[in-house]
DRENMINU-473071 format. One record per residue (C-alpha): residue in one letter; y, z, x. Coordinates in steps of 0.05 Angstrom, whole numbers, plus 32768, in hexadecimal, padded with zeros to 4 digits. Example, Ala and Ser with C-alpha at 12.3 -4.5 7.8 and 13.67 -1.06 7.14 Angstrom:
2
   aa     c2     c3     c1
    A   7FA6   809C   80F6
    S   7FEB   808F   8111
# end
This chain:
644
   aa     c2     c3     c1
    X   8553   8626   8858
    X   858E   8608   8838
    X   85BE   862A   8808
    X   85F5   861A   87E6
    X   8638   8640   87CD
    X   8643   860C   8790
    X   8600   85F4   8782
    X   8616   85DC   873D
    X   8639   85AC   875A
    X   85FD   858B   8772
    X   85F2   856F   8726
    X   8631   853C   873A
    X   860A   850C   876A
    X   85F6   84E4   872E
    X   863B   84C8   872E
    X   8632   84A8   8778
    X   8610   8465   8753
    X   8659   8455   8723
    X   8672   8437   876A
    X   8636   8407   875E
    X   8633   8401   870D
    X   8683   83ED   8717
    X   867A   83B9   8752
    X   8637   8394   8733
    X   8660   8389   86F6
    X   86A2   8376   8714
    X   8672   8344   873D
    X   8658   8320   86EF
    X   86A2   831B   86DF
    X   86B6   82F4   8716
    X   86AE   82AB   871B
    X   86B7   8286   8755
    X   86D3   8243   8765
    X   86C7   822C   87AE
    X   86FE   81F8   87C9
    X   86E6   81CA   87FE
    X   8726   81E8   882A
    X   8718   822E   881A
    X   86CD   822A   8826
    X   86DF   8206   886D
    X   870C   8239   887F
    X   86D1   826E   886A
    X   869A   824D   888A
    X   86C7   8252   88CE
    X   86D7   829D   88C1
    X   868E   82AA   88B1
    X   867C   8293   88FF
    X   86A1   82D1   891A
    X   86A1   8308   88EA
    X   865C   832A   88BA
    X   8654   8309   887A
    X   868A   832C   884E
    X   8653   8339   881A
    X   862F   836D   8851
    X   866C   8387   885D
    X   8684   8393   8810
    X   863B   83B2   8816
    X   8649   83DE   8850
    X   8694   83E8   882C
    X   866A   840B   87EF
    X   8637   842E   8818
    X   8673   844E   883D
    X   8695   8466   8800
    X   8652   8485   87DB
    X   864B   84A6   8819
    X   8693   84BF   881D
    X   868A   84D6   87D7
    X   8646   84F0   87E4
    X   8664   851C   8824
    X   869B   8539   87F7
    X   8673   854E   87BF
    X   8640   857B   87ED
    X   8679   8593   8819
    X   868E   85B3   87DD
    X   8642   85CD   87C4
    X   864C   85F4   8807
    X   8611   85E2   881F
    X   85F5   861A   885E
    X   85B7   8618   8889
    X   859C   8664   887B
    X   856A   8682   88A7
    X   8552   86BE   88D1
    X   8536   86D5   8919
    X   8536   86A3   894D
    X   8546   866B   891B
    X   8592   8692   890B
    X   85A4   866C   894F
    X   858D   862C   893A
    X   85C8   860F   893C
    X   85EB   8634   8976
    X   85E5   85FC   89A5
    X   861A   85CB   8981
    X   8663   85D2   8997
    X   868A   8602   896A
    X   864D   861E   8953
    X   865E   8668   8957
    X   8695   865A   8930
    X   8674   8645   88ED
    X   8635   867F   8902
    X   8658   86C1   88EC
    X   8635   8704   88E0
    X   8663   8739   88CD
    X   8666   8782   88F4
    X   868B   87C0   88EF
    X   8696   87EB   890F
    X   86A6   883A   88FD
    X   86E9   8853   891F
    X   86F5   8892   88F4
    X   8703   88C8   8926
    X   86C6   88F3   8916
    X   86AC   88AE   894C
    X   86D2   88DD   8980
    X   869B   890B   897E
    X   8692   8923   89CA
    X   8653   8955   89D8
    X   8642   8941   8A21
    X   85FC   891C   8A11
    X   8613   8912   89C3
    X   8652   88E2   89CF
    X   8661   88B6   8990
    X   868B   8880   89A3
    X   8660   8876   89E5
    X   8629   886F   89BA
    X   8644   883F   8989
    X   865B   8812   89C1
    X   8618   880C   89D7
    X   85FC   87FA   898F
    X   8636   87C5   8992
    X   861A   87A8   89D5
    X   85D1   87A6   89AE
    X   85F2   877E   8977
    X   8611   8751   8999
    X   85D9   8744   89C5
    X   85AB   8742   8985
    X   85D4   8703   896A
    X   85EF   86E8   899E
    X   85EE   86A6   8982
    X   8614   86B5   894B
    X   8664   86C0   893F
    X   867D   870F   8926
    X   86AD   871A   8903
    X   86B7   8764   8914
    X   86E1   8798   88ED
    X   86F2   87EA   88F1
    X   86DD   8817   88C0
    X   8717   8848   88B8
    X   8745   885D   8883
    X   8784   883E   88A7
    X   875C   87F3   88A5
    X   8730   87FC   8863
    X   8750   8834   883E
    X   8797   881C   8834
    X   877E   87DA   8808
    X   872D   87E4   87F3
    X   872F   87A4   87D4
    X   875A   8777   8809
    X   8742   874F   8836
    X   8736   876B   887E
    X   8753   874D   88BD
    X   8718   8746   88ED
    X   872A   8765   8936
    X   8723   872F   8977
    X   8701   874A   89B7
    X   8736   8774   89DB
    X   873F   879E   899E
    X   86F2   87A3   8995
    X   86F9   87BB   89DF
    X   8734   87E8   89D8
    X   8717   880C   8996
    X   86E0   8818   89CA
    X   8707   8838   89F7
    X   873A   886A   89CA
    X   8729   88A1   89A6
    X   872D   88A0   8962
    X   875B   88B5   8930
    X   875E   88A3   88EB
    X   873D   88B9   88B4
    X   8702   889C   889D
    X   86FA   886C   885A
    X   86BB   886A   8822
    X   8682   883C   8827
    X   8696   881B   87E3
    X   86E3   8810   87FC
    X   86BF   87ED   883A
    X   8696   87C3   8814
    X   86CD   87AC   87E3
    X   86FA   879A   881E
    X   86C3   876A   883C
    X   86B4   874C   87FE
    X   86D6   8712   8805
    X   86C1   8702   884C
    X   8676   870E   8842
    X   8647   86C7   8833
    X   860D   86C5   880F
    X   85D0   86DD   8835
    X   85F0   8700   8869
    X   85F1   874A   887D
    X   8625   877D   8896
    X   860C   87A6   88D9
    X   862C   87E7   88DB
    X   8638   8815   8918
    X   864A   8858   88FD
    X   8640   88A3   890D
    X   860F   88AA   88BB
    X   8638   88E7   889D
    X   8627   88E9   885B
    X   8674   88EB   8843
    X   8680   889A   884A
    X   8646   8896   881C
    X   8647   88CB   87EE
    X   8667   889E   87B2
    X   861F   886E   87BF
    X   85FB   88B5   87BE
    X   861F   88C9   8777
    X   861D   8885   875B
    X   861A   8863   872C
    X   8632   882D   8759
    X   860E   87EB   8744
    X   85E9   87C9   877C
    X   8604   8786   8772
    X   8643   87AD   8796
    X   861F   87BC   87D7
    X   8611   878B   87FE
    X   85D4   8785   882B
    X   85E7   87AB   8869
    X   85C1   87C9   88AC
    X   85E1   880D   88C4
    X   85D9   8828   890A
    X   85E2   886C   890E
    X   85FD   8885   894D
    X   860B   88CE   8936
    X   85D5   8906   894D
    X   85C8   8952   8939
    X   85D6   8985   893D
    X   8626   8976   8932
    X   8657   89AF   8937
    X   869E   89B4   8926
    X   86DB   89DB   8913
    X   871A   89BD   88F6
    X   8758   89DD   88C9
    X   8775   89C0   8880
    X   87B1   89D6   8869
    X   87C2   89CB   881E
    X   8806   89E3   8808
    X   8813   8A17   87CD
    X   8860   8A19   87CD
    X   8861   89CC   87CD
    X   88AA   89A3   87E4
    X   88D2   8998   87ED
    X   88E2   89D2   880F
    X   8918   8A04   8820
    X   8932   89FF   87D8
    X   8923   8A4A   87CF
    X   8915   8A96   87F1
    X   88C0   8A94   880D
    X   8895   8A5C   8809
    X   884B   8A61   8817
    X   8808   8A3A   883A
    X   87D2   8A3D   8830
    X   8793   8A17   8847
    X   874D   8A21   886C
    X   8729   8A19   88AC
    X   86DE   89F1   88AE
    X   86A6   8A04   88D0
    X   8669   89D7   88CF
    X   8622   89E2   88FC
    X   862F   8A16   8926
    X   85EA   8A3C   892E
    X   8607   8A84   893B
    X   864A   8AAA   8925
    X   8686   8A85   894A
    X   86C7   8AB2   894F
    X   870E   8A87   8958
    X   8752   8A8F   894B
    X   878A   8A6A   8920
    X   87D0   8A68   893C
    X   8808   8A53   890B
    X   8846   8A3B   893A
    X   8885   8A28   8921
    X   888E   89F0   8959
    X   88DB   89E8   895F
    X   88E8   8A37   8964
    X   88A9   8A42   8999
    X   8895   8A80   8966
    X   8856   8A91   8947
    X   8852   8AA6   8905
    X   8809   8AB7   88F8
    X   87CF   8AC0   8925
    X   8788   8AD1   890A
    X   8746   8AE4   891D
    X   8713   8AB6   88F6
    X   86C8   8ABD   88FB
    X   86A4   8A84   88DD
    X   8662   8A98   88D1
    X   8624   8A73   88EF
    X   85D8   8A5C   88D5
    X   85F1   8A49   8898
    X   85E9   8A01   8870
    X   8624   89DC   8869
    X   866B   89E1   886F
    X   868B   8A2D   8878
    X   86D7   8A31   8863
    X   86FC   8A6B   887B
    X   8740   8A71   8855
    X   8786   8A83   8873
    X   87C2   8A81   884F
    X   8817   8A8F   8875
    X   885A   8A96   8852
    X   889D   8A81   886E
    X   88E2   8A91   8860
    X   8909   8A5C   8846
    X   8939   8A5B   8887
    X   88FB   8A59   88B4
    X   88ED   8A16   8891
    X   892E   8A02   88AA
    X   894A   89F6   88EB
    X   899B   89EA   88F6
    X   89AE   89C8   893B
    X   89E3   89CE   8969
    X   8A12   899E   8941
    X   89FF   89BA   88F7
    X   89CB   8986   88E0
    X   899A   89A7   88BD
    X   8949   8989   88C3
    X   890C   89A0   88C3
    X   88E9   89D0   88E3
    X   88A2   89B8   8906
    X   885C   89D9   88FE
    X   881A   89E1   891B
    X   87D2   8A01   890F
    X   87A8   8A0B   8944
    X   8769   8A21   893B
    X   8735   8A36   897D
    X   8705   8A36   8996
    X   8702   89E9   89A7
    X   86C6   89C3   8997
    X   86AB   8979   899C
    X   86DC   8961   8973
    X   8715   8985   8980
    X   874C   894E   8961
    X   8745   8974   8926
    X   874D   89B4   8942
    X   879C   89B0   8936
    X   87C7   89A1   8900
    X   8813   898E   8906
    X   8843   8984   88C7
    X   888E   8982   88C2
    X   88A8   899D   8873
    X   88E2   8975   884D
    X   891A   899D   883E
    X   8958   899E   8818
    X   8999   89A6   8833
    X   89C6   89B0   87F3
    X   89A8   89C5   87B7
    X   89DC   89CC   877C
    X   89CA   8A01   873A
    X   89EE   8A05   8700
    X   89E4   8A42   86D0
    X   8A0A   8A3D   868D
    X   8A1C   8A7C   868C
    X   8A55   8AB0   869B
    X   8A51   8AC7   86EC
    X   8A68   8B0B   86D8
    X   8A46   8B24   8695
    X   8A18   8B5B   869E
    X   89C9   8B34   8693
    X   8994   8B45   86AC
    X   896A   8B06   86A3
    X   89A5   8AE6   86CE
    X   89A1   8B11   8705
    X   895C   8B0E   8706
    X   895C   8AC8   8711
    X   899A   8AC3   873D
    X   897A   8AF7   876B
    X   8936   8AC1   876B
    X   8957   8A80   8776
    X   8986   8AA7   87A9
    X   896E   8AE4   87C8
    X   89A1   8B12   87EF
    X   898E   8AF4   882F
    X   89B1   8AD3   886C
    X   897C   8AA3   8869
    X   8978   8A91   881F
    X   8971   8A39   8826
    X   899F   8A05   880B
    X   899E   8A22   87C1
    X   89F2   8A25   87AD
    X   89FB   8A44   8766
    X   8A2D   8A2F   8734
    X   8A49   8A4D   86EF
    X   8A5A   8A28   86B1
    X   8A6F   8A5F   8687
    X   8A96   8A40   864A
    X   8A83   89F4   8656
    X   8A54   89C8   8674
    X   8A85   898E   8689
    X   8A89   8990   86C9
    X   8A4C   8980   86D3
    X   8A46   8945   8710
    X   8A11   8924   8732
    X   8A0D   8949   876B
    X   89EB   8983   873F
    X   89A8   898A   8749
    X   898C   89BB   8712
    X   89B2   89D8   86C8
    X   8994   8A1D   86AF
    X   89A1   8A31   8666
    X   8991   8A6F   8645
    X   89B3   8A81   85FE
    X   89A9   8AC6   8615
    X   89DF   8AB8   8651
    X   8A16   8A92   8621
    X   8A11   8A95   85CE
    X   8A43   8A61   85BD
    X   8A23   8A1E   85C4
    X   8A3E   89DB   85A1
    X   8A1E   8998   8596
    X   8A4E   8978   85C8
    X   8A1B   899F   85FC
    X   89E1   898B   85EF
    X   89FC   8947   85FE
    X   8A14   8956   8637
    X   89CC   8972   864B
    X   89AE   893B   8631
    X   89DC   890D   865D
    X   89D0   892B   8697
    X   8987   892F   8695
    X   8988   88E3   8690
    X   89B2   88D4   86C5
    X   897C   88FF   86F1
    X   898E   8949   86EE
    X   895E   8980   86DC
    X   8961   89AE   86A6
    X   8946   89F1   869E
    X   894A   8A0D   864A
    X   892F   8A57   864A
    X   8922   8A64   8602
    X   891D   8AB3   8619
    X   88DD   8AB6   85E8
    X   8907   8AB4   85A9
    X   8922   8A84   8575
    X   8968   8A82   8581
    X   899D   8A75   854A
    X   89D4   8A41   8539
    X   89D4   8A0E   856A
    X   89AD   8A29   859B
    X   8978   8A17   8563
    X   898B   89CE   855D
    X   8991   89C0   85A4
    X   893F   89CF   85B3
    X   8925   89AC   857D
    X   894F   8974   858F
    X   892A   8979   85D5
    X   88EF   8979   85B4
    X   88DF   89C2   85AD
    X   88B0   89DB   856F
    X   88AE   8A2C   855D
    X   8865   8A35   8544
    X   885F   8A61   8504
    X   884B   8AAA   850E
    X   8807   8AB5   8506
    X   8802   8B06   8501
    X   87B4   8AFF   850C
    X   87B3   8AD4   8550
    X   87B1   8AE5   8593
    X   87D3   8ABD   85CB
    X   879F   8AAA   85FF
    X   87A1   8AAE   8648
    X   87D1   8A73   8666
    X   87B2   8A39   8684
    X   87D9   8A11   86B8
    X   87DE   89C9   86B6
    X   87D8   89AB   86FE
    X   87DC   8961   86EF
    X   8826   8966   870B
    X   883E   8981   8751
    X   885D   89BC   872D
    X   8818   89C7   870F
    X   87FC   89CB   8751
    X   882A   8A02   876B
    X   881F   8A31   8726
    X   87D0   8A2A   872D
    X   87C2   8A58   8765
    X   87DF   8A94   8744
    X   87A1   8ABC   8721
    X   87A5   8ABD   86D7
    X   87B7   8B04   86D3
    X   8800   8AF8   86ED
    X   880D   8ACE   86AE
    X   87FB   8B10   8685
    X   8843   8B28   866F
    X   8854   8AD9   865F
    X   8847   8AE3   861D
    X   8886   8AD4   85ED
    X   888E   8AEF   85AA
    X   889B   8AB0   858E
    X   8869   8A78   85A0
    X   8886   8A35   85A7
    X   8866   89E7   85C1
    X   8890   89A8   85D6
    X   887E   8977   85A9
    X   8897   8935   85C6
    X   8866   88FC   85D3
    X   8877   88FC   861D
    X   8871   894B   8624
    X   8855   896C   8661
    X   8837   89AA   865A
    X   882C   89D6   8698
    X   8818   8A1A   8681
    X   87FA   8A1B   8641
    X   87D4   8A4F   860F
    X   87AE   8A57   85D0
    X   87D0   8A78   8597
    X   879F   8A7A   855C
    X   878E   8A2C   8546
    X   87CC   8A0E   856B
    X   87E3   8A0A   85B5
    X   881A   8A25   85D6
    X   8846   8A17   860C
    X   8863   8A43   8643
    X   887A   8A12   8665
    X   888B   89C9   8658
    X   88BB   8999   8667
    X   88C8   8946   8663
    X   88DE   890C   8683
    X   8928   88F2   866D
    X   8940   88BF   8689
    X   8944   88C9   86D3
    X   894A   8913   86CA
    X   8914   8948   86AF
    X   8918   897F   867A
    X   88F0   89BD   8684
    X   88EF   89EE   8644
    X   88D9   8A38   8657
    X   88C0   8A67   861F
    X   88B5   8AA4   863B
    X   88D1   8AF6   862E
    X   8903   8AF3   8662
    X   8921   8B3A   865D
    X   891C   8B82   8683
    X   88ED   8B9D   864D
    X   88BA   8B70   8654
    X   8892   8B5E   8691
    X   88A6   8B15   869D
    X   88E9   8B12   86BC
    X   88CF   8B43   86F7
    X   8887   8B23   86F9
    X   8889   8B11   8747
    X   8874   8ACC   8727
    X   88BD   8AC1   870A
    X   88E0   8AB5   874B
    X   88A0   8A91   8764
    X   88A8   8A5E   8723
    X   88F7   8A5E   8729
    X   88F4   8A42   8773
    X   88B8   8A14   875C
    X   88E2   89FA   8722
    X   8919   89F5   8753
    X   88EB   89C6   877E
    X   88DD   899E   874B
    X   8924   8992   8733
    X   8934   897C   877C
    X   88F6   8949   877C
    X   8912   892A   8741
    X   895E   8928   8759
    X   8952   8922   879E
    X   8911   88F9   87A7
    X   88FC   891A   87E5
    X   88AE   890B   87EF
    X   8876   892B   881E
    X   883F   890C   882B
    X   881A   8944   883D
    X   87E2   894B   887F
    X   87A1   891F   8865
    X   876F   8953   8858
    X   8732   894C   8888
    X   86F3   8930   886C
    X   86DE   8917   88AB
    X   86D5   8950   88C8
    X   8698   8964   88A2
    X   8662   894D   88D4
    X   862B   8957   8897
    X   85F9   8916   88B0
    X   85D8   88F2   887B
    X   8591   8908   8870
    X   8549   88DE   8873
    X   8545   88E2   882A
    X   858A   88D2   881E
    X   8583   8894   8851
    X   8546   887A   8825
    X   8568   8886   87E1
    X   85A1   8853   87FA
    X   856D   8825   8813
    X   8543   8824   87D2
    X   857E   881C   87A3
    X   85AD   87F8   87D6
    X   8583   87D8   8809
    X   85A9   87F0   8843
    X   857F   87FA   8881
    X   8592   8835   88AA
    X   8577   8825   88FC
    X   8581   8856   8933
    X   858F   8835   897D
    X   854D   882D   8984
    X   853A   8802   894B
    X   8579   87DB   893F
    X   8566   879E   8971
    X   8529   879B   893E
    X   8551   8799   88FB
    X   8586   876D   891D
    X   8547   873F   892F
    X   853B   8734   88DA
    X   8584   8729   88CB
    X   8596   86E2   88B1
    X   85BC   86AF   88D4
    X   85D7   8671   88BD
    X   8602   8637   88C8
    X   8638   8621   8898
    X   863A   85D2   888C
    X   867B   85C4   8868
    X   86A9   85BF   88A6
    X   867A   858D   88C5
    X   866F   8564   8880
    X   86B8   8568   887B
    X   86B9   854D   88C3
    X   868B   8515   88AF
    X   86B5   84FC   8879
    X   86EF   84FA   889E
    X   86C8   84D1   88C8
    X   86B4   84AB   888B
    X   86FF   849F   8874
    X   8710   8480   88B0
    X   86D6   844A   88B6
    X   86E6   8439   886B
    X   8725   8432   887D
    X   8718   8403   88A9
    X   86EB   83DE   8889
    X   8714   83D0   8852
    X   874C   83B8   8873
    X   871F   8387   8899
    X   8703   836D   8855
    X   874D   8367   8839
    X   875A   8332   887D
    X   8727   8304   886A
# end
């Protein structure tokens, strides 16, 4: 059957007779006077050429045509049909080119999958061979299903791959992550015409499809696609994550610590293995483990690990001083079928010079300054990049190349207006700022300065409680502070309870005190810079300033400070969905079917479903053809009539 990708613009044709409405009535307007010479000369002319009146007629005919040609080239007009009759058409030169089916084909590297008889790729290759057997009359435009091609612009257009990379993606083994179902569909969008369907050749985990399993995605979305499924049960696998607690960049302070996980999936008894943490560059192993992941149990099993480093392991100093990286692996054992995600290799930004400024007085007795020095600096040979500085009567020489400004009005009394635009400044020309209120309203100027920040004291309330601090982790700092159990936030408590009020505040720990909410910890973007305020009891009598969580939220604060004044990024390892080998189930297969109309075909079956699939031929490049064709024997034929 015949479709058409405009068909509205089928309601023009009725303008094909003006040519004719025009020319009948230019024809009563003319009168003609015949000349004896003239109709001499015409009666001689008329003995060697067709009457000019047939070819006026012919002259018309040509143009309605012309006009006729143009208008269904742009309808879109396409011969639609199925089986045998999809290769109709195959027999005209340049068929294949205007016959296209569309194919993809999964190259996530959970296709490496090697389990002697259950090989993957092997078996995908062979479902490609079926397909293109099954329409072999037909052009494909093939694509890869991976997060590299789809996942890096869901809604671009794809590039489709010619036959040696169809061959070559045959022949590797895989490697990238794998890419949703609805990021797949959205990238092949604009390719796909109407009536045709997408053939599929992937492994049928469920975790491509899970967003379609969720929903609500609306069907109108999905287009009509047949999936052969080349994966088999059972699948085992074992593979290592790593997420970071002490997030970068790095070597800004004393201990930093990993943390992450190793996945078991379908092992049918208890599988013991080991995980090896190497630093690479050294040669030296820092933790080994004995992991037992358990077996005959449904779904995925996570065992977690966790490793802590030294701030000078992270770095590394060659022969000629430069300072980089060190490099890292996880290995976990035993191997298995997939063993690519069996190890883990990361390299950790650091910072080489990393400036502090505390407002305060180097050598008066404080204990909240010692405290803190002895965090951001340990006694240690080993102690990072971190270089402190002292500002004890004045804050003007302050420079660029400082990195973070601590104030506390228990470390320097006097304070002056003067200041506080000097803190200001320097936050907006990109420094950080740390304000530790101490947990008390502090007098005189000291007063002025955090409210001019944007800091509120809430009125005491003799009948509330504080609640337990929540932590905030929207932000990267967030992140870090969340993995510390509630109970170390227990002696945060401040004896007066404060909140930054500014629009653009960020809280990141946070309580209840009676009807209002308090801050811990907040801070702001100015400018380039930031501005953290910190209301917490920061003296010997209280439990705060020797909480082991103080140094840990100094050297994240310090981390912080260097991501905004130093812009290092990480892009940390992609975590590894793929790995779960968790197949879609019967029921899940017929849930997509019912509400998506995908087909799902084992090797067996696909020849059959490929058999049903709609073929077609699109007409607008040979109507376009025709009036080309057209163009030139109107040409023609008008200059011949404009001789006579």
């Amino acid at each position: 059957m015949f479709t058409f990708a405009n068909p509205f613009l089928l309601w023009a044709f009725p303008i094909l007779a003006l040519p004719w409405i025009f020319r009948r009535r230019r024809e009563d307007q003319i009168q003609r006077v015949d000349f004896p010479l003239i109709r001499f000369l015409l009666e001689a002319k008329e003995k060697d050429f067709i009457n000019p009146q047939l070819q006026e007629l012919l002259l018309l005919i040509l143009r309605t045509l012309l006009l006729a040609m143009i208008l269904l080239a742009l309808a879109g007009p396409r011969w639609q049909t199925s089986g045998a009759g999809a290769r109709l058409w195959s027999w005209l030169p340049f068929a294949s080119a205007l016959q296209q089916q569309i194919a993809v084909i999964d190259s996530s590297y959970s296709m490496g999958y090697d389990d002697g008889d259950a090989q993957w790729m092997p078996r995908a290759n062979d479902a490609w061979n079926n397909v293109k057997q099954s329409l072999g009359g037909l052009a494909l435009r093939t694509y890869r299903w991976d997060a590299a091609s789809v996942g890096a612009s869901a809604a671009a257009a794809l590039n489709p791959l010619s036959r040696a990379e169809i061959d070559l993606l045959f022949e590797e083994t895989p490697t990238a992550n794998g890419a949703s179902s609805i990021d797949l569909f959205a990238s092949l969008r604009s390719q796909l015409n109407s009536g045709e369907r997408i053939v599929i050749i992937t492994d049928g985990q469920r975790l491509p499809w899970q967003s379609l399993l969720d929903g609500p995605v609306p069907p109108s979305s999905v287009p009509p696609c047949i999936v052969a499924v080349v994966g088999t049960e059972p699948a085992v696998n074992l593979w290592c994550d790593i997420d970071a607690i002490s997030l970068p960049p790095w070597g800004v302070a004393g201990w930093e610590s990993f943390t992450g996980y190793t996945g078991a999936i379908g092992w049918q008894e208890t599988v013991n293995g080991g995980l090896t943490v190497t630093r690479v560059d050294a040669d030296e192993d820092v933790l080994q483990n004995d992991v037992s992941f358990p077996g005959n149990t449904s779904g995925v099993q996570r065992v977690p690990f966790s490793f802590t480093a030294s701030a000078g392991d992270l770095v590394a100093i060659k022969t000629n001083e430069e300072t980089y990286a060190s490099q890292w692996r996880i290995q976990i054992e035993p191997d298995d079928p997939l063993p690519i995600d069996n190890q883990l290799e990361f390299q950790v930004p650091i910072q080489t010079q990393f400036n502090i400024v505390l407002a305060a007085d180097e050598t008066a007795p404080s204990s909240s300054l010692a405290v803190l020095r002895a965090s951001v600096k340990p006694d240690d040979t080993q102690t990072g990049p971190i270089q402190i500085h002292y500002a004890p009567t004045s804050l003007e020489a302050l420079s660029p190349d400082d990195d973070w400004l601590v104030l506390n009005p228990a470390w320097r009394t006097e304070w002056s207006a003067a200041e506080t635009s000097l803190v200001i400044e320097f936050a907006k020309q990109g420094g950080a700022v740390l304000v530790m209120t101490g947990g008390e309203v502090p007098q005189g100027a000291w007063a002025e300065f955090l409210g001019e920040l944007g800091w509120e004291w809430l009125p005491e309330n003799t009948e509330a409680q504080a609640g337990s601090i929540t932590v905030s982790s929207i932000e990267t700092l967030g992140d870090a502070l969340s993995v510390w159990p509630k109970s170390a936030w227990d002696d945060w408590t401040p004896k007066q309870h404060g909140a930054l009020t500014r629009s653009e505040a960020q809280p990141t720990t946070a309580y209840e005190y009676g009807a209002a909410t308090a801050h811990s910890l907040a801070g702001f973007t100015l400018g380039q810079g930031r501005i953290w305020l910190l209301n917490a009891p920061l003296s010997t009598n209280q439990g705060a300033l020797l909480s082991p969580l103080f140094p840990a939220l100094m050297w994240e604060l310090a981390k912080d400070a260097a991501r905004v004044t130093r812009q290092e990024n990480w892009t940390p390892p992609q975590r590894r969905f793929e790995s779960d080998l968790t197949m879609l189930t019967q029921d899940e297969r017929q849930q997509l079917q019912a509400r998506y109309g995908i087909e799902f075909v084992d090797l067996d079956s696909i020849n059959d479903a490929l058999g049903k699939m709609q073929g077609g031929f699109d007409l607008r490049i040979v109507l376009i053809f025709i009036c080309l064709l057209l163009a030139l024997l109107e040409s023609w034929l008008a200059n011949r009539l404009a001789s006579l």
